[in-house]
C-alpha positions in Angstrom: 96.3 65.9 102.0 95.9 66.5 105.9 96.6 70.5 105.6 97.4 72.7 108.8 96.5 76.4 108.3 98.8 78.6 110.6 97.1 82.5 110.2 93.6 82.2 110.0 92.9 85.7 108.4 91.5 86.6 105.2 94.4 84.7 103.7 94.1 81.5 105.8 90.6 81.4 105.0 91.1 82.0 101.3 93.3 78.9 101.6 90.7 76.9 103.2 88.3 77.4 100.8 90.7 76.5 97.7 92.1 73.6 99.6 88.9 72.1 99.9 87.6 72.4 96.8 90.7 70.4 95.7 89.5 68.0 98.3 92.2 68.5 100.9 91.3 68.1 105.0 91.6 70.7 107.1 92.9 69.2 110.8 93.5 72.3 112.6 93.4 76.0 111.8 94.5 78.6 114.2 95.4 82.3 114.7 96.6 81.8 118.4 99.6 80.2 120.1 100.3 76.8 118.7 98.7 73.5 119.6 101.4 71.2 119.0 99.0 67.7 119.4 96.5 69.1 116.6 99.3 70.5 114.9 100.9 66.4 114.4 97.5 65.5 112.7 98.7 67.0 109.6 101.1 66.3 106.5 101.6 69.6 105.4 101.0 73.2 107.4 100.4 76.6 105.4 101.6 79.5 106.9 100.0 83.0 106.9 100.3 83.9 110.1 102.7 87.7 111.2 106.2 88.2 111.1 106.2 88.3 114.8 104.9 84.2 114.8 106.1 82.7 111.3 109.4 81.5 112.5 108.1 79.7 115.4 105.7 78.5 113.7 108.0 76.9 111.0 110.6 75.6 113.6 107.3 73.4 115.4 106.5 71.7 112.0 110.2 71.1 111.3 110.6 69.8 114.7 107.4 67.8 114.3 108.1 66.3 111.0 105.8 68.6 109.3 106.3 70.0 106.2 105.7 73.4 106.1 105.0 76.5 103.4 105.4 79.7 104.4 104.0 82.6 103.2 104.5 85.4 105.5 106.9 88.2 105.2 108.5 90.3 107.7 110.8 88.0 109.3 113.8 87.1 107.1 116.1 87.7 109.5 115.7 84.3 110.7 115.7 82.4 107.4 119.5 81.3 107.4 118.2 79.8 111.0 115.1 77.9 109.4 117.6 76.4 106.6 120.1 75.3 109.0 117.0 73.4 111.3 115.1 71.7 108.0 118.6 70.4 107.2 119.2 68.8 110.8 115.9 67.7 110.9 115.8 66.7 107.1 112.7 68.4 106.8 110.5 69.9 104.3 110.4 73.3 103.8 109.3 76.0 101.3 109.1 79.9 101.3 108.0 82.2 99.1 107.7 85.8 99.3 104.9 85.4 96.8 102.6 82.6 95.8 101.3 83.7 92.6 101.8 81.9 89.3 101.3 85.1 87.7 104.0 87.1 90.3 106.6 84.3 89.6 106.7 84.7 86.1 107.6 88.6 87.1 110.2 87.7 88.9 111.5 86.0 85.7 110.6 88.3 83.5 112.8 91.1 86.2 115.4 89.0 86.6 116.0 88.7 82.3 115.2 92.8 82.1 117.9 93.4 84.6 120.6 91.4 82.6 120.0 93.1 79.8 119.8 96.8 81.7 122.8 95.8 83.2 125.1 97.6 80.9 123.2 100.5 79.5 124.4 103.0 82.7 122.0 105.8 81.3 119.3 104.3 82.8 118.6 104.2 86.8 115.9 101.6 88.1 113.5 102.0 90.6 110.6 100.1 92.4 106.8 100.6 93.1 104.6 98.4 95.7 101.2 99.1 96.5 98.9 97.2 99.2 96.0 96.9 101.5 96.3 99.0 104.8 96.0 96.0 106.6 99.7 94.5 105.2 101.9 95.1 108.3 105.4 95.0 106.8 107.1 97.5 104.1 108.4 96.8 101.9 106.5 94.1 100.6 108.9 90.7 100.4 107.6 90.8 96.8 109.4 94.1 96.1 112.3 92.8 98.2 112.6 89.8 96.0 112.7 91.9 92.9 115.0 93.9 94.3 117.3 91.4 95.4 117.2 89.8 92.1 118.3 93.1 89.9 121.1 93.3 92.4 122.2 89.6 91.7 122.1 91.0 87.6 123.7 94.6 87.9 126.2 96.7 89.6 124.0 97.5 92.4 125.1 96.4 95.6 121.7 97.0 97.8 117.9 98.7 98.3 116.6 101.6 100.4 113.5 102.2 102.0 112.3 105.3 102.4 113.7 105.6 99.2 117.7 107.5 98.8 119.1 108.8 96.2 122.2 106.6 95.9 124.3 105.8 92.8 124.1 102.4 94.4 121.1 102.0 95.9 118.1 100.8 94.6 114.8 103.0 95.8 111.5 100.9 96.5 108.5 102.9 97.6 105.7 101.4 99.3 101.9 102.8 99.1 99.3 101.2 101.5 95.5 102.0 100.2 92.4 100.3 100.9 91.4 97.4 98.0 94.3 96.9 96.8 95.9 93.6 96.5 99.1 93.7 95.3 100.8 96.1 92.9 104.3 95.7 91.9 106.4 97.6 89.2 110.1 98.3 88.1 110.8 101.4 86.2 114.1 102.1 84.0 114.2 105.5 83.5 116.7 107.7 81.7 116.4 110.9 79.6 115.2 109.7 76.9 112.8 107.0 77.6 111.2 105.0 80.7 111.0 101.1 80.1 108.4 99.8 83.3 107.3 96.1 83.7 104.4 95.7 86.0 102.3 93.1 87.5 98.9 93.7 89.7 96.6 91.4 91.6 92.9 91.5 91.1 92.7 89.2 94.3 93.2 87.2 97.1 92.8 83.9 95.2 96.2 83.7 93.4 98.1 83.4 96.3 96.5 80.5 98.4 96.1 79.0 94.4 99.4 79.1 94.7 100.1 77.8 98.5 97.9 75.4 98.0 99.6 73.8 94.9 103.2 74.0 96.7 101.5 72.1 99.7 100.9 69.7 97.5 104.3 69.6 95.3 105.9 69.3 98.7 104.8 66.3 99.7 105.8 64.6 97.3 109.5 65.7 97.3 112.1 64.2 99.0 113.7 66.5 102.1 114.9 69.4 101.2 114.8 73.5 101.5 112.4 74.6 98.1 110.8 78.0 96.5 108.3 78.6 93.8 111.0 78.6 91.3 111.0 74.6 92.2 107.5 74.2 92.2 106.3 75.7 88.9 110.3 74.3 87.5 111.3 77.8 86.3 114.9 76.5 85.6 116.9 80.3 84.1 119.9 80.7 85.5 118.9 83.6 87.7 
């Protein structure tokens, strides 16, 4: 695989080193404005780059025939917009909000909690994350993801952050401390008992694990807009 790291931080370079040890070529790696010649060397680019650069960043691969997996939160707001251009381009293109094996079985384990929370109205739910100082955007996508896929399962209708008390709502706080990972959790709490599912990450490795092995699923797949869910075929119906 001819890989393209986009974000050469402490992430890209995590990447690096996992892609190749799988025995994957690095053709161009780069923290600054784009490239585009060295860019078209490769199959595949990986992107953990800032919110500020990720959707540029995807539109030149699509645009280039590139597929491309992003990692990078912070710029959602332009996702619809990075759909609608992998479609015209019939592209190849896969986000993630988190790249960990281990944090998309949470997400499944959430999503089945939340159904069956859904109809016990005595308990309110709330959300945790906890990360490194240097993690720019809060909340994290992860906790945004959970979020979003309690609301899909209950009567809640959207998050906050800071966090409000709203009958509604549902309140996420976000920590940032030095050494720290990733730490997620979702608390049901009523007055008789708290229920809390939780997942932490002991390092960086789990996520470019993951990247990495979705750079490589992708490839292989016919054009097409894919997640995580996809790649590691966790078919519920949330």
């Amino acid at each position: 695989m001819k890989l393209a790291i986009l974000g050469y931080g402490k992430m890209g370079k995590t990447v690096e080193n996992i892609a190749t040890s799988r025995g994957h070529d690095i053709v161009y790696k780069t923290s600054d404005n784009l490239d585009i010649d060295r860019l078209k060397q490769a199959e595949v680019a990986i992107d953990f780059s800032t919110p500020e650069a990720a959707y540029f960043n995807i539109t030149s691969c699509l645009e280039n025939k590139i597929a491309i997996v992003c990692g990078t939160t912070g710029w959602l707001n332009r996702y619809e917009d990075a759909v609608k251009l992998c479609e015209s381009q019939v592209g190849k293109f896969l986000y993630a909000s988190n790249f960990s094996i281990g944090v998309n079985v949470f997400f499944e384990l959430n999503s089945q909690l939340a159904k069956m929370m859904s109809g016990l109205k005595e308990y309110n739910v709330k959300l945790k994350e906890v990360h490194h100082l240097e993690k720019k955007d809060a909340p994290s996508g992860t906790a945004i993801s959970l979020a979003d896929h309690i609301i899909k399962e209950t009567e809640y209708t959207n998050w906050s952050y800071p966090p409000e008390n709203s009958e509604n709502s549902i309140p996420i706080e976000a920590e940032r401390k030095a050494g720290v990972f990733g730490f997620h959790d979702v608390t049901y709490n009523s007055i008789i008992d708290t229920i809390t599912i939780s997942h932490n990450a002991k390092s960086r490795e789990g996520f470019a694990h993951g990247a990495v092995i979705a750079a490589e699923w992708i490839l292989k797949q016919h054009a097409g807009v894919y997640s995580m869910k996809d790649v590691l075929q966790l078919n519920s119906s949330t």
